[in-house]
C-alpha positions as CSV (number, residue, x, y, z in Angstrom):
1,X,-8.4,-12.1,-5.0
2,X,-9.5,-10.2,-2.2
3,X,-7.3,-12.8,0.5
4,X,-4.1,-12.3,-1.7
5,X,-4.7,-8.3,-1.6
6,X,-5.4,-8.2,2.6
7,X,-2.3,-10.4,2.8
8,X,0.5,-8.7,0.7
9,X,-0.7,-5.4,2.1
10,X,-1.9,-5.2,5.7
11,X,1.7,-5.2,7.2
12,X,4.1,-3.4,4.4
13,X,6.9,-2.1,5.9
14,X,8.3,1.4,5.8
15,X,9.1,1.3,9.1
16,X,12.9,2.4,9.1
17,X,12.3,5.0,6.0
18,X,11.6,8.0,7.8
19,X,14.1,7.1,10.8
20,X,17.1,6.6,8.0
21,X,15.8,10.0,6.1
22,X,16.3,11.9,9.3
23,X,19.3,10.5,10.8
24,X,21.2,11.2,7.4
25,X,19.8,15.0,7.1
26,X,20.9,14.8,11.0
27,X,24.2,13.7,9.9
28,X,24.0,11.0,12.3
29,X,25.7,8.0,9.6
30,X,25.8,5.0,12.3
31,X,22.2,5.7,14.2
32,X,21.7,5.6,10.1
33,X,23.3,2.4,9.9
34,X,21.9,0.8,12.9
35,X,18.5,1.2,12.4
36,X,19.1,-0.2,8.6
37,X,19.8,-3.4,10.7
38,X,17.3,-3.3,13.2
39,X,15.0,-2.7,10.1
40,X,15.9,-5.9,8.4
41,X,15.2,-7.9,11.7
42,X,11.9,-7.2,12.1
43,X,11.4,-6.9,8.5
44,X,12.0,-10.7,9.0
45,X,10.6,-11.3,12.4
46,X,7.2,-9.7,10.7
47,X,7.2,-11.5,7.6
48,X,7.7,-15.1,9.1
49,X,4.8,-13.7,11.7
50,X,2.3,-13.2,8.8
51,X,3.5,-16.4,7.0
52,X,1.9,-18.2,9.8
53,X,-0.7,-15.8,10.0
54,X,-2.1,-16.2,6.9
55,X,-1.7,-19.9,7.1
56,X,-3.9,-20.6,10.1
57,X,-7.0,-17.7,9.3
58,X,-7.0,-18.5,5.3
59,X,-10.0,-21.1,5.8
60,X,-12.4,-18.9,8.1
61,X,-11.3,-15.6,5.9
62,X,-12.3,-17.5,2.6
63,X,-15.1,-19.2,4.0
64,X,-16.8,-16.0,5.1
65,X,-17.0,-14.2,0.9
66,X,-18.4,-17.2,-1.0
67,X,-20.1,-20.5,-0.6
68,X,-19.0,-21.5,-3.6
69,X,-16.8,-24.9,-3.5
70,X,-14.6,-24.2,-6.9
71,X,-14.1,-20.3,-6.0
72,X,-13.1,-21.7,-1.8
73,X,-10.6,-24.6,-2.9
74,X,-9.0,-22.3,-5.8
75,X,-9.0,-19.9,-3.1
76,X,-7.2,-21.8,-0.9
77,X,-4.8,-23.4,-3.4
78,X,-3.5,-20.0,-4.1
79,X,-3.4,-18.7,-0.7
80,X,-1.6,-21.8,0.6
81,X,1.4,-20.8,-2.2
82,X,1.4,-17.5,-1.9
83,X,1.7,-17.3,2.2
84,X,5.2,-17.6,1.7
85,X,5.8,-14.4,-0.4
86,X,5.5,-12.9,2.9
87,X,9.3,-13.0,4.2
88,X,10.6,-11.9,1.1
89,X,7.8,-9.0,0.5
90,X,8.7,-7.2,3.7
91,X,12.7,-7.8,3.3
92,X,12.4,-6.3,-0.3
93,X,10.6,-3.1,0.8
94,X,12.4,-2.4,3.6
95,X,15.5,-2.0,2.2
96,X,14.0,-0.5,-0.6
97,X,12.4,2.0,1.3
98,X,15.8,2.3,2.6
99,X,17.0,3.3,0.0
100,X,15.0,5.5,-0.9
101,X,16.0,7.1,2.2
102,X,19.3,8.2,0.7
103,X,17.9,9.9,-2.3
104,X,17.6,7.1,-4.4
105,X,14.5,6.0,-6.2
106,X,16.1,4.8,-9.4
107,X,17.8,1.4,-8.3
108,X,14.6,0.0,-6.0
109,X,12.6,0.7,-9.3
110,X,15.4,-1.8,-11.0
111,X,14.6,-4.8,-8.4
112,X,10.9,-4.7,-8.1
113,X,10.6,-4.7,-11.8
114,X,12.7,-7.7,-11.7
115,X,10.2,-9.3,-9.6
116,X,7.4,-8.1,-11.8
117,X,9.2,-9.1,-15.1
118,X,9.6,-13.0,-13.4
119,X,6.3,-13.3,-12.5
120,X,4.6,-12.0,-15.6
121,X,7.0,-14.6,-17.4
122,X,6.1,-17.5,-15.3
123,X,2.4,-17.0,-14.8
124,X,1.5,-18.7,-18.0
125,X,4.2,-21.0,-18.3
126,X,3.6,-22.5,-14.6
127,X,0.0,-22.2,-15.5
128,X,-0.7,-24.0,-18.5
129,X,2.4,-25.9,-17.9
130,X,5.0,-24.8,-21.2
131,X,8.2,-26.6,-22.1
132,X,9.8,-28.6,-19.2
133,X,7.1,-27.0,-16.4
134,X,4.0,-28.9,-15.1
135,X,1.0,-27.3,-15.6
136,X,0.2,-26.4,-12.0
137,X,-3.2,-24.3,-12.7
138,X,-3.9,-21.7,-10.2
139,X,-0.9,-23.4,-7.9
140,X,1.3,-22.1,-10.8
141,X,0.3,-18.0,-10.3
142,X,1.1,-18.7,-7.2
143,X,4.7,-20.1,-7.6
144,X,5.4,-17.7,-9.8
145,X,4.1,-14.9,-7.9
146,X,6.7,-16.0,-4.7
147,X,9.1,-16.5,-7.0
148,X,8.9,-12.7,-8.3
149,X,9.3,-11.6,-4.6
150,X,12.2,-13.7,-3.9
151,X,14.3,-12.2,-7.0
152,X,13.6,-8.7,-6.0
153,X,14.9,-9.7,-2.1
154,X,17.7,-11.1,-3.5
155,X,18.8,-8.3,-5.8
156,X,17.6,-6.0,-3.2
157,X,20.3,-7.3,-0.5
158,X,22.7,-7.5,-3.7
159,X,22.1,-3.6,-4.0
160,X,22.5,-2.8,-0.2
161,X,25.6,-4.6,0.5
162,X,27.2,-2.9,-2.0
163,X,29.9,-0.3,-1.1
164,X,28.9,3.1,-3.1
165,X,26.0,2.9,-0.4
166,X,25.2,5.6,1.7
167,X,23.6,3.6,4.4
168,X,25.2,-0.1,5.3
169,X,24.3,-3.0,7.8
170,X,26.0,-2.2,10.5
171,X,27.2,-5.9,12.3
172,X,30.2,-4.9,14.4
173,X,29.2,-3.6,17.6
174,X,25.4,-3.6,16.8
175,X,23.4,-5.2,19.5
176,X,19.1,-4.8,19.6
177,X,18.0,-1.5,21.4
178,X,14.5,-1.4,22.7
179,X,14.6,2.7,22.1
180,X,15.6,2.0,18.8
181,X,13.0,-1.0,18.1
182,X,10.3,1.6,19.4
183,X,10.8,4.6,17.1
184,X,11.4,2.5,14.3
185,X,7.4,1.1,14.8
186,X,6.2,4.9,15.9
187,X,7.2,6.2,12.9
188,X,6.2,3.8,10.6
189,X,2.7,3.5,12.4
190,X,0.9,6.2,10.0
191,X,2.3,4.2,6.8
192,X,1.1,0.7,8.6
193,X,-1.7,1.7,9.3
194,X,-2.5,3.4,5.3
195,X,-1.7,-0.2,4.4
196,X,-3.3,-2.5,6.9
197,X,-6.7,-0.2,6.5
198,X,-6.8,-0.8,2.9
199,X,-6.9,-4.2,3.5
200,X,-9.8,-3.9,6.2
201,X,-11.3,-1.9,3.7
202,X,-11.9,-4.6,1.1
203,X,-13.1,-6.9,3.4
204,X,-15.8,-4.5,5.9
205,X,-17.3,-3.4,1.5
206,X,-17.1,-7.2,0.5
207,X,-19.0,-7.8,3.7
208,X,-21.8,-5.3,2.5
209,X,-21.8,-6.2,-1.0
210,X,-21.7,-10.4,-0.3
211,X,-25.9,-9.0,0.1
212,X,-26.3,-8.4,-3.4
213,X,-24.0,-10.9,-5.4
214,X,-21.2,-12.2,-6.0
215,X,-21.1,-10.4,-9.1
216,X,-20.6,-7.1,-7.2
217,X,-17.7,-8.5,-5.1
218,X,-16.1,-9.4,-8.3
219,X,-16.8,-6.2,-9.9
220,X,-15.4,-4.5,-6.5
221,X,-12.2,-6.4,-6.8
222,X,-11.5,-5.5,-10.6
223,X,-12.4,-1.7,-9.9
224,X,-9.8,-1.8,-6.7
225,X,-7.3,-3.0,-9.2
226,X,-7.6,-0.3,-11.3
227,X,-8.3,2.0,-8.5
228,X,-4.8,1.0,-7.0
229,X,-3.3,1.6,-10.2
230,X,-3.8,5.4,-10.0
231,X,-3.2,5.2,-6.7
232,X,-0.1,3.9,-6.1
233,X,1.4,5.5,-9.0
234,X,0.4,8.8,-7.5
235,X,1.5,7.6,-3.7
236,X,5.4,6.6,-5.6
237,X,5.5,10.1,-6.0
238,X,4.3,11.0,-2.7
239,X,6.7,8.4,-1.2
240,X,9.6,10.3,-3.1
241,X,8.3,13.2,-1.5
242,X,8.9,11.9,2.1
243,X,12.6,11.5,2.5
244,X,13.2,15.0,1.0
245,X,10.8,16.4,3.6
246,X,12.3,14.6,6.3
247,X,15.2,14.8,5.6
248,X,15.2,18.6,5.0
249,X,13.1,18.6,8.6
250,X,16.1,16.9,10.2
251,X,18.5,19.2,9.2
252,X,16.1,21.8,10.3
253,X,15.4,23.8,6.7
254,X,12.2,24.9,6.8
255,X,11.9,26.7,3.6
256,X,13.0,23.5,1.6
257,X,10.6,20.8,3.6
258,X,7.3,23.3,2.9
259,X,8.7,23.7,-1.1
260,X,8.7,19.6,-1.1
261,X,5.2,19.8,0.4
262,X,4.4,22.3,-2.4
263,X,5.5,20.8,-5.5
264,X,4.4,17.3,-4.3
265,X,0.7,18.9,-3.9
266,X,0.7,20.6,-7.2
267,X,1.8,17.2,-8.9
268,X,-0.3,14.8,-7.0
269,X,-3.3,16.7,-7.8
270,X,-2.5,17.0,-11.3
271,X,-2.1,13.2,-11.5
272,X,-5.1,12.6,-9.8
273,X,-7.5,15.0,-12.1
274,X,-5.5,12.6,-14.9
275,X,-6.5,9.2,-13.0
276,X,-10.3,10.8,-12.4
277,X,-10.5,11.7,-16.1
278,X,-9.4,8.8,-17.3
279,X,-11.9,6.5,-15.3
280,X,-15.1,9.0,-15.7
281,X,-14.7,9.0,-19.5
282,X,-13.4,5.2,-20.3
283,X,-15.0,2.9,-17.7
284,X,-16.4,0.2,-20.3
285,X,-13.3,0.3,-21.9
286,X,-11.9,-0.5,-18.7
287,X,-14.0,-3.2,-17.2
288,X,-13.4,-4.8,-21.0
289,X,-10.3,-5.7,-19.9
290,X,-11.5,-7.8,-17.2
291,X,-13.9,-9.5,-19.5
292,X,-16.9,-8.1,-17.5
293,X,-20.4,-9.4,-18.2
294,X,-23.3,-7.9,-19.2
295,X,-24.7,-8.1,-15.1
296,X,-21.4,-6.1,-14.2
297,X,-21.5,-3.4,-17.0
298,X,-25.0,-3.0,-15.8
299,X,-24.0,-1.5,-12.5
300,X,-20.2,-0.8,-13.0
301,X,-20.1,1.6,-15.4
302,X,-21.9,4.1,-13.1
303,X,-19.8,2.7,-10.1
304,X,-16.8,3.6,-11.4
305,X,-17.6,7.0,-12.2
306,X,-18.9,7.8,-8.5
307,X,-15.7,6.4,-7.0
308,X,-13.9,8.2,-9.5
309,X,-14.9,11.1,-7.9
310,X,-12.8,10.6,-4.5
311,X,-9.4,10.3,-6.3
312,X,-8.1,14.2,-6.1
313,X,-9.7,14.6,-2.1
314,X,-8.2,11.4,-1.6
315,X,-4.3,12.4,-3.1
316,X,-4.7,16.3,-1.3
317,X,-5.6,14.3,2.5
318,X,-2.9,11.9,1.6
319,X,-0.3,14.3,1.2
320,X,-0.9,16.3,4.1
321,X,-1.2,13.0,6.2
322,X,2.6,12.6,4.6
323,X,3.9,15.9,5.6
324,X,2.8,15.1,9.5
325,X,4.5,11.9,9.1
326,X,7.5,13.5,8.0
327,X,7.7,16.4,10.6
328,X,6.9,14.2,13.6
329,X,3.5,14.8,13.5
330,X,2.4,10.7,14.3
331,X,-1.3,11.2,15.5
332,X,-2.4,13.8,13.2
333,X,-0.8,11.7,10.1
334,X,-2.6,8.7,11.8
335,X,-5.9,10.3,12.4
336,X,-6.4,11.2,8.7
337,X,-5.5,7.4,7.1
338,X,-7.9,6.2,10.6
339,X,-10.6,8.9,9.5
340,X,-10.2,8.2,5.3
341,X,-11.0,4.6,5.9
342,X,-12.5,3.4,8.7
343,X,-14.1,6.2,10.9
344,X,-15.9,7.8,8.1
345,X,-16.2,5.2,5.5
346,X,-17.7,2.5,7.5
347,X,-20.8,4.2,9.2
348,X,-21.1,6.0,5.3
349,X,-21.4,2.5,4.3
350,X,-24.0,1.8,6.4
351,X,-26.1,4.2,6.2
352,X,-26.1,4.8,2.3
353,X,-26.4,1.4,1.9
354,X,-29.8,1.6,4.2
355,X,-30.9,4.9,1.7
356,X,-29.5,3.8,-1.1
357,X,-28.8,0.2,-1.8
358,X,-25.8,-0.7,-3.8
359,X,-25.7,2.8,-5.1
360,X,-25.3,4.0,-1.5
361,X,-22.1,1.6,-1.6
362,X,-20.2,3.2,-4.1
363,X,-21.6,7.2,-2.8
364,X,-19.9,5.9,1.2
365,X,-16.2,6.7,-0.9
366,X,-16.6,10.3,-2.2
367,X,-18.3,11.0,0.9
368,X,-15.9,9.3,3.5
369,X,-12.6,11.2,1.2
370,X,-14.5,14.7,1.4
371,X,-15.3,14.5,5.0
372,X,-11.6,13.6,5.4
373,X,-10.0,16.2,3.7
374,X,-11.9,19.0,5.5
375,X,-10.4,16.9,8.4
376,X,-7.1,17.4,7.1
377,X,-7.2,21.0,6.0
378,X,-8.4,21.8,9.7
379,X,-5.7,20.1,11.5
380,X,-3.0,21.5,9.3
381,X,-4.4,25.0,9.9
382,X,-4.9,24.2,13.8
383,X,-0.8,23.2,13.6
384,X,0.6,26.3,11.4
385,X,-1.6,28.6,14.3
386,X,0.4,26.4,17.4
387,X,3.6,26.7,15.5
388,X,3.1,30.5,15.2
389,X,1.9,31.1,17.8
């Protein structure tokens, strides 16, 4: 559902990742440790924010994609559930983002696929209602999507409070810091923002395809699926890029952070020809698995392959907007997520949609990705010039 995707994403944290990267290359271990905590506060403080959030605009934000009674009340059954996954989803990933900070990727894989395993196990059984469980219908996904969430939170504080460590919540002496509190958020402001715009992005294209049918908001919504698929497999990698070019930027090693930037460029385009490939040459295959009519197919087979077409400008503008992020570069890294989805895409929207009707719809993301990239390419040679210079 389009509400559940602008919920879980539009405030993900990463917010103490690079701060913890840099203070360890810095060998700085306590403003390490302290920001860990100040990390899991407003980890919280966010999380019970959006809970209510989502609680009081679900109605209006449903209300405004279908006028359909079944779809709205399901809608809201789900949504009403799954408002609470929001403490636990932001607790989860900032501590495993900082853990990632230290170097390791392996054991935050372990807990989120905890949380994956438990919900794919308890979908159908709090579903259809299996054993001693009720069926609880669409109520059921819902449980058993909060209850994934809350495992992984769970094991994820197991896993920081642990000794072997390299970064640990500091309680003895620690008190808030305003300074702290504030280059926690400026930092993490180019990652919010990638997150929170993907979510605007679904709803400013649902807005222009509610026009046509609800048929191609459904369509839209199976496609972003797939489309997030490839995407966030190739942004784990970028991700794991970060704290090794931050981290190597801290401890001021110039030669290592541009050889990260390197190898992270030559893999995350090679992914993304992979992801391209694979949705060019197989898109009835794919929209099979979401049981697609014959309506959909009509339209979404072509669809796909136009959109396709974005993936490798949209991984390249990605991993430069990264490598600002990491080297304290927090407008530039900004001004590419703000330009890939929002400042181009929605006046390409508008007017391919005026020239070319639904067509013109899926033409806005290839064209909004390219015009970004050249973006990107410009301002990372307008930066080398200022830093030789």
């Amino acid at each position: 559902m389009s509400g559940d995707l602008f919920f879980y994403k539009l405030f993900k944290s990463k917010f103490t990742y690079i701060r913890v990267a840099g203070y360890l290359g810095q060998k700085k271990q306590d403003d390490a440790n302290t920001t860990v905590t100040h990390g899991l506060l407003l980890a919280f403080g966010i999380g019970a924010l959006l809970n209510l959030l989502a609680l009081l605009i679900m109605k209006p934000y449903f209300r405004a994609f279908t006028n359909n009674e079944e779809i709205y009340q399901l809608s809201i059954a789900y949504m009403s559930v799954c408002s609470f996954m929001q403490i636990p989803n932001m607790v989860h990933i900032a501590i495993q983002k900082m853990i990632q900070a230290t170097g390791n990727m392996v054991a935050p894989m372990w807990f989120q696929i905890a949380g994956v395993v438990v919900n794919f196990v308890f979908d159908p059984i709090l579903i259809f209602g299996i054993g001693i469980f009720p069926a609880m219908g669409i109520r059921g996904a819902a449980v058993a999507t909060v209850a994934g969430y809350l495992l992984s939170m769970i094991l994820a504080f197991a896993l920081l409070l642990g000794k072997k460590q390299k970064v640990q919540v500091k309680i003895k002496g620690f008190h808030l810091k305003k300074q702290m509190i504030h280059r926690i958020f400026a930092f993490g402001l180019p990652s919010f923002i990638m997150n929170a715009l993907s979510s605007f992005m679904v709803t400013f294209v649902n807005l222009f395809l509610v026009a046509y049918s609800d048929t191609a908001i459904a369509f839209f919504g199976a496609y972003f699926k797939v489309q997030q698929l490839i995407v966030m497999t190739v942004n784990g990698l970028i991700q794991g890029c970060l704290p090794v070019m931050r981290f190597n930027y801290g401890a001021g090693n110039s030669e290592r952070l541009h050889s990260a930037f390197r190898y992270g460029t030559a893999l995350v385009t090679g992914m993304m020809i992979l992801g391209t490939l694979a949705v060019i040459l197989f898109p009835a295959q794919i929209l099979g698995l979401f049981t697609a009519s014959e309506t959909m197919r009509s339209f979404g087979i072509s669809a796909m392959r136009i959109m396709a077409a974005s993936y490798l400008v949209c991984g390249l503008s990605t991993m430069i907007s990264t490598y600002f992020q990491a080297t304290e570069k927090v407008g530039s890294s900004m001004a590419i997520q703000l330009c890939r989805q929002m400042l181009f895409l929605v006046p390409a929207l508008w007017c391919l949609d005026k020239l070319f009707h639904l067509n013109g719809i899926w033409l806005a993301f290839p064209v909004a990705e390219t015009a970004t990239l050249l973006v990107a390419l410009v301002m990372m040679a307008w930066h080398r010039r200022k830093n030789i210079s």
